[in-house]
MITOR-241471 format. One record per residue: z, y, x of N, C-alpha, C, O, CB in turn; residue in one letter. Coordinates in steps of 0.05 Angstrom, whole numbers, plus 32768, in hexadecimal, padded with zeros to 4 digits. Atoms other than C-alpha are relative to their C-alpha. Glycine has a CB too. Layout:
! MITOR-241471
ZYXZYXZYXZYXZYXA ...
! end
This chain:
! MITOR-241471
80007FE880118000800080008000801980128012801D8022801980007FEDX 7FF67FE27FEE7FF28049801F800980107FEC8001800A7FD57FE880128011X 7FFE7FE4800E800A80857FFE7FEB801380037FDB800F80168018800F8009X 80137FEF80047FDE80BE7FED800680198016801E801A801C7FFF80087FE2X 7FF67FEA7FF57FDC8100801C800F800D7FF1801F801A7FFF7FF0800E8009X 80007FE8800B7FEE812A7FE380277FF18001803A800080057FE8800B7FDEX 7FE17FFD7FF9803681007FE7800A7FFB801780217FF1801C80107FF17FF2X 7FF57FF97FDF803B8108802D80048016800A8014801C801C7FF17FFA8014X 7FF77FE580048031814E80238018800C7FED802080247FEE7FE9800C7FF8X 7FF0800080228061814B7FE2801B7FFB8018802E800B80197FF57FDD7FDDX 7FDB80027FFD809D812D800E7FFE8016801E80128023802480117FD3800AX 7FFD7FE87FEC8085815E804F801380177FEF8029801E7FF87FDF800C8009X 7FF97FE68005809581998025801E80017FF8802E80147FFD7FED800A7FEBX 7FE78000800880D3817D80048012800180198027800F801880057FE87FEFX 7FF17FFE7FEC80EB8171804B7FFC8017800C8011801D80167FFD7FED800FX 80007FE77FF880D681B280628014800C7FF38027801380017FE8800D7FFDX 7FF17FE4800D80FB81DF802E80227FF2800080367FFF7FFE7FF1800A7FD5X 7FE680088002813681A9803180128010801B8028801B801E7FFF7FDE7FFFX 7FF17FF67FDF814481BD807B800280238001800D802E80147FE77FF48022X 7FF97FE880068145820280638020800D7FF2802C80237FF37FEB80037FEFX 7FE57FFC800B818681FB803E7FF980167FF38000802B7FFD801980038012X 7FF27FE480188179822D7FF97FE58018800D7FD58026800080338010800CX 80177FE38004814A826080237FE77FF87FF57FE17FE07FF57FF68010801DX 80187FFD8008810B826D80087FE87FF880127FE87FFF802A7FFF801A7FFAX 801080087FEA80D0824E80287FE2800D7FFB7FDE80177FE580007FE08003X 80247FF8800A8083826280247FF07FE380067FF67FCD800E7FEE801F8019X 8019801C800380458234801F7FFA8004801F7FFA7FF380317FDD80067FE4X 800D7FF87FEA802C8259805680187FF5801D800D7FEF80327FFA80257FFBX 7FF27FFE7FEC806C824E80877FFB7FD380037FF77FC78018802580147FF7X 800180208004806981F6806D7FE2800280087FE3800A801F80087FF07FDFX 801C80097FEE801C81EE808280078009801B80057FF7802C7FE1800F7FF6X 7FFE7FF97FE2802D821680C5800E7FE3800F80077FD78023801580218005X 7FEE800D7FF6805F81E680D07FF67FE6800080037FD6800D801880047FF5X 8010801D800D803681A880BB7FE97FFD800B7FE27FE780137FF980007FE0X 801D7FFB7FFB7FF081C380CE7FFB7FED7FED7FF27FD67FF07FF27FFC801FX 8013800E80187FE081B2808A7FEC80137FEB7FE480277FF880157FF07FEAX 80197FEE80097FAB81D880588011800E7FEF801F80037FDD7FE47FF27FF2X 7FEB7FF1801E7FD18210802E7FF67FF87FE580077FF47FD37FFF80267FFDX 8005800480187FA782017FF480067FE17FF880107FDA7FE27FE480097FFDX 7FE8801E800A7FBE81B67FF5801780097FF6802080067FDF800C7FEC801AX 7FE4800180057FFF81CA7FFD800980137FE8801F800B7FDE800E8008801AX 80097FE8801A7FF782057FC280067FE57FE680187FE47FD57FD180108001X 8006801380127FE381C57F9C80197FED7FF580237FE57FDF7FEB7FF2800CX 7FE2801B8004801E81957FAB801C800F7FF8802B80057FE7800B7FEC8024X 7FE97FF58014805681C87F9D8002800C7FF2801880167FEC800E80088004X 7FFD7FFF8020803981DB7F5A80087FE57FF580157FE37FE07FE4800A7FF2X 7FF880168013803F81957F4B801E7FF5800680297FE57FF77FEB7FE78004X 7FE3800A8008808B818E7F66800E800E7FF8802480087FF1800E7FF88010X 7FEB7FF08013809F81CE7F497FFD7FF67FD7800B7FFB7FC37FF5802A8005X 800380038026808181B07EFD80157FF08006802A7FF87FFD7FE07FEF7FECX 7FEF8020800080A881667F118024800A800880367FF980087FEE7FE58023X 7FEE7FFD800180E381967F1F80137FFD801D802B7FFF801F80027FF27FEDX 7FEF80067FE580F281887F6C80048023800A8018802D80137FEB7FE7801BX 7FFB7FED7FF980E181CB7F798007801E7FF7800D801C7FDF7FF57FFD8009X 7FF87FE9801480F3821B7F657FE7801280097FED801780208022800F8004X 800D7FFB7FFB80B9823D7F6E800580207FF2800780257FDA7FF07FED7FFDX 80067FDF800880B882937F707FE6800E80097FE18014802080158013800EX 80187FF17FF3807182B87F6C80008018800B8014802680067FEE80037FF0X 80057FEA8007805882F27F83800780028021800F7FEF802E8010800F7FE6X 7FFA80007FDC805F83157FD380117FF38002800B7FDB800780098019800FX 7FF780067FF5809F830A7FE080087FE47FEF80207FE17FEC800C8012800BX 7FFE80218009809882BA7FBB80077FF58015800D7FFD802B7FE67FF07FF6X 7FF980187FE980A6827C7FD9800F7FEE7FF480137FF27FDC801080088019X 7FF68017801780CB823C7FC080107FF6801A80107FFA80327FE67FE77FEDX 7FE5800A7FF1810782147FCF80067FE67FEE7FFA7FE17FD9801C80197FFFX 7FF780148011812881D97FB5800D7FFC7FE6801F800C7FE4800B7FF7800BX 7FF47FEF8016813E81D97F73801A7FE77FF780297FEA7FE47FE5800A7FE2X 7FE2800B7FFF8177819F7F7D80047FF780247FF47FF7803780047FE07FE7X 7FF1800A7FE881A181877FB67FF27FE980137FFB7FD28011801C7FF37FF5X 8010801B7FE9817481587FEA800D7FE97FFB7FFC7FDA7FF1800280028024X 7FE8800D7FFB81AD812A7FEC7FF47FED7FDC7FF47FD57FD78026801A8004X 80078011801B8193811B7F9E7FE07FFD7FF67FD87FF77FDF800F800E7FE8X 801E7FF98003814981227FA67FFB7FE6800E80007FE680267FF3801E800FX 8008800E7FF8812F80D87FAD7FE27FFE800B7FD0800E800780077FF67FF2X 801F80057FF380F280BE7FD07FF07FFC7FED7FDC80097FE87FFB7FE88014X 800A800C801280E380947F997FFD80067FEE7FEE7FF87FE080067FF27FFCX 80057FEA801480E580C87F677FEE8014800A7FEA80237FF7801A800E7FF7X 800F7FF37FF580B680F17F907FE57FED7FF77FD47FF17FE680098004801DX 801680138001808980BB7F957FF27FF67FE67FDA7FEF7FE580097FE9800DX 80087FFF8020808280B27F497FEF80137FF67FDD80107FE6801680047FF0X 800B7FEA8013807180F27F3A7FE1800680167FCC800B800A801D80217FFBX 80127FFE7FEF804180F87F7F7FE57FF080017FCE7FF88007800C7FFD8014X 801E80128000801480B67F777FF97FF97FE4800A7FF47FD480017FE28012X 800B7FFF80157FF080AF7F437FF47FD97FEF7FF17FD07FD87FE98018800AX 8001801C800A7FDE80617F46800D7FEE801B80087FEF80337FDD7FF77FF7X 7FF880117FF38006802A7F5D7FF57FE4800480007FD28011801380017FFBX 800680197FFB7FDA7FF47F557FF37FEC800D7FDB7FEB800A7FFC7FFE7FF5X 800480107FE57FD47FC27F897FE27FF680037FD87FF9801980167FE48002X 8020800980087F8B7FA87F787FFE800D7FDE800D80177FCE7FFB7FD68002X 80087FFD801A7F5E7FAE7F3D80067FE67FF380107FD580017FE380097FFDX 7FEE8017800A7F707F757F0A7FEE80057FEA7FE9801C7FE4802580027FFCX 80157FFE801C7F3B7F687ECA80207FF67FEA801E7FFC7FD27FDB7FDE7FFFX 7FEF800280107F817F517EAB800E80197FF38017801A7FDD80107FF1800BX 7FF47FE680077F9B7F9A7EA97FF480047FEA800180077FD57FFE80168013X 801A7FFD80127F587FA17E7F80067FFF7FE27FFF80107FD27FED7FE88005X 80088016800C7F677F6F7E517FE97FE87FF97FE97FD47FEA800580067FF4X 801980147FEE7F257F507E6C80057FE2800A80137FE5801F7FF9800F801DX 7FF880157FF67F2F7F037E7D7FF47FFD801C7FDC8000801F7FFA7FEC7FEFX 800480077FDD7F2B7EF57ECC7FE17FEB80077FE17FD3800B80247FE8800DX 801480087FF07EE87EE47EE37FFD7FEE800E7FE97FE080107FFC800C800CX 800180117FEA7F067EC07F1780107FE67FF780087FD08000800D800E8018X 7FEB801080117F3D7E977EEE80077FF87FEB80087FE17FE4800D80048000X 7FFB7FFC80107F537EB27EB5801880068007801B800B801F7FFA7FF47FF1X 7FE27FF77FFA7FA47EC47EB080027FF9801A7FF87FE5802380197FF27FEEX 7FF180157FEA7FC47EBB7EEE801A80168002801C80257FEF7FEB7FF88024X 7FE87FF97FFE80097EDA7F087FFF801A801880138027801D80127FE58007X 80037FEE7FEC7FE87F0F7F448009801B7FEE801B80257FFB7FE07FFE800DX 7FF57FEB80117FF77F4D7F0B801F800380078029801680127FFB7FF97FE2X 7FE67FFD8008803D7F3A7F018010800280198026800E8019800A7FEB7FEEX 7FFB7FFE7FE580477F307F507FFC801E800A8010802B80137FEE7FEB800FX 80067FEC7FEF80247F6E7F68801880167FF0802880227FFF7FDA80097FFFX 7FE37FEF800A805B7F997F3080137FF7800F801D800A801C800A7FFD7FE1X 7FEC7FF67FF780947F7B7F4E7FFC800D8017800A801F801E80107FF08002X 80047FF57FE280797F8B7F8F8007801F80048014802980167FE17FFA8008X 7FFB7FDF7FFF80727FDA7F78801F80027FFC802C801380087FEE80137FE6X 7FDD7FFD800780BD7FD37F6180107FFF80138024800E8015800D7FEA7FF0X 7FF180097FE980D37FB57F9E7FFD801E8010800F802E80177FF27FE38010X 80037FE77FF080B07FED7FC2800A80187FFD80138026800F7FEB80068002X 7FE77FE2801080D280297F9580157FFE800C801D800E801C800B7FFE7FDBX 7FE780037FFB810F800A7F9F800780068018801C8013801A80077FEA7FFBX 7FF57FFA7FE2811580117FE9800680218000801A802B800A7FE77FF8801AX 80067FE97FF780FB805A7FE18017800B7FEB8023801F7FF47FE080097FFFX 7FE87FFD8011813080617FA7801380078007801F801B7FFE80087FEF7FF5X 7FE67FF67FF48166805E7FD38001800F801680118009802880107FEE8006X 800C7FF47FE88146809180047FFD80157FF47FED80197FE27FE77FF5800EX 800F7FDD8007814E80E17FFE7FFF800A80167FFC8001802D801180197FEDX 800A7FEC7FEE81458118801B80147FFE8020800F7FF880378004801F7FEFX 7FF080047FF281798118803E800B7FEF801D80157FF2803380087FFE7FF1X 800280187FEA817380D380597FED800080127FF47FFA80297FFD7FE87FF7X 80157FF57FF3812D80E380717FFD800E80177FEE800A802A7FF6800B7FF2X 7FF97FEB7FEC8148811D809980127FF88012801380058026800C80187FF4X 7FED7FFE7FF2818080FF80B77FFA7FDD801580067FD08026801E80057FEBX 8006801B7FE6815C80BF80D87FEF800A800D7FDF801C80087FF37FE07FF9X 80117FF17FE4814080C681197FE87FEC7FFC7FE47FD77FEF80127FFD8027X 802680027FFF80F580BD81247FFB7FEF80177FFB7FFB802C7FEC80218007X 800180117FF280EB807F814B7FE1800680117FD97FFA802580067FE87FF0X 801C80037FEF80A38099815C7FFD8017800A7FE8802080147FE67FF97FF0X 80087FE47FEA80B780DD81798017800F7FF5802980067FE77FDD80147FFBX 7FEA7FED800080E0811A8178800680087FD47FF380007FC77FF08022801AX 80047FFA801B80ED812E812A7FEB801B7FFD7FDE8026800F801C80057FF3X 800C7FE97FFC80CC8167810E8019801C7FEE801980357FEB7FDE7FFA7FF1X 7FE77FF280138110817980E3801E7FEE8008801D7FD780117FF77FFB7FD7X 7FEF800B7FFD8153816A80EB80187FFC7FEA801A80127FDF800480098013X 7FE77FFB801D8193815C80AE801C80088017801F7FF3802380097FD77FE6X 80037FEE801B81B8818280B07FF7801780128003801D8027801F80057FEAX 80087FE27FF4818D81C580C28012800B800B802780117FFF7FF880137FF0X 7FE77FE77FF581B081EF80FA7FF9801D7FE67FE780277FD97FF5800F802EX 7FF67FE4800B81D0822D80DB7FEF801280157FE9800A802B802480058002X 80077FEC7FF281B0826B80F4801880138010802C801D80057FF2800D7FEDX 7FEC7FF77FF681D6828A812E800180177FFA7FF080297FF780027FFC8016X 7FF87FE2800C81FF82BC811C800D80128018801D80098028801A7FFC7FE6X 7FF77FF67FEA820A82F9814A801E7FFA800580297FEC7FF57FFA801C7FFFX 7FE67FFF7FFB825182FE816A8002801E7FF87FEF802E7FF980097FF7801EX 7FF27FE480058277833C81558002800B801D800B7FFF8030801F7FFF7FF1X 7FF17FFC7FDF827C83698191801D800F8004802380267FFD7FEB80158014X 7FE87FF97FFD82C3836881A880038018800B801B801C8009800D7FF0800CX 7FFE7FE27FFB82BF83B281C380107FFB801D80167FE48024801280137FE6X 7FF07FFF7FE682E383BF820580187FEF800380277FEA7FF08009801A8004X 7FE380108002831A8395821F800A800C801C8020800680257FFF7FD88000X 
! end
């Protein structure tokens, strides 16, 4: 099974604005960061602000953010709303067409659990978790939990 770009771009962005903690992000700052196409990415977080992952504000100073806690933002709930077909082959049984090759057989009812099985892993996988395992095939490109922005020191004045 591959996934589609558009939910590779779908969990990029969620992981982008997650490592933001609350600020506001732009389309334009997530492709920089991605070297991905703004008008893709335009595309994918109208469709996770409809599905509700994200908060989306127009206009200059726009930009979007998460609109719950990473920590409750599953993979597998991403992935629902991101791919559009899960089905492992074509099947004249889906049809209701009799099999060409057979007639009934049990490859349908196999290839579903299979997608179930596969949810399930991603089920128990958020944002969160995503962010906070290391990248066995290189440096990350995000880290959980985002450094804080350093904050000046006060200047203690003469001593």
């Amino acid at each position: 099974m591959r996934l589609t770009k558009f939910s590779d771009y779908a969990i990029r962005v969620l992981l982008f604005a997650a490592n933001r903690r609350g600020e506001r992000c732009t389309i334009e700052e997530a492709a920089r960061a991605y070297s991905i196409s703004e008008a893709h990415l335009r595309k994918v977080v109208r469709e996770l602000s409809h599905a509700g992952f994200l908060v989306g504000t127009k206009g200059r100073t726009g930009g979007f953010s998460l609109a719950r806690d990473p920590a409750e933002i599953r993979i597998g709930d991403i992935l629902r709303v991101t791919e559009s077909d899960f089905a492992l082959f074509e099947c004249q049984c889906t049809t209701g067409d009799p099999c060409l090759l057979r007639g009934p057989c049990s490859l349908p009812a196999a290839a579903a659990k299979a997608v179930r099985a596969f949810l399930a892993v991603f089920d128990e996988m958020t944002l969160v978790d995503v962010l906070r395992e290391p990248n066995p095939l290189g440096p990350p490109h995000l880290a959980w939990p985002p450094a804080l922005p350093a904050v000046a020191q006060a200047n203690p004045g003469p001593t």
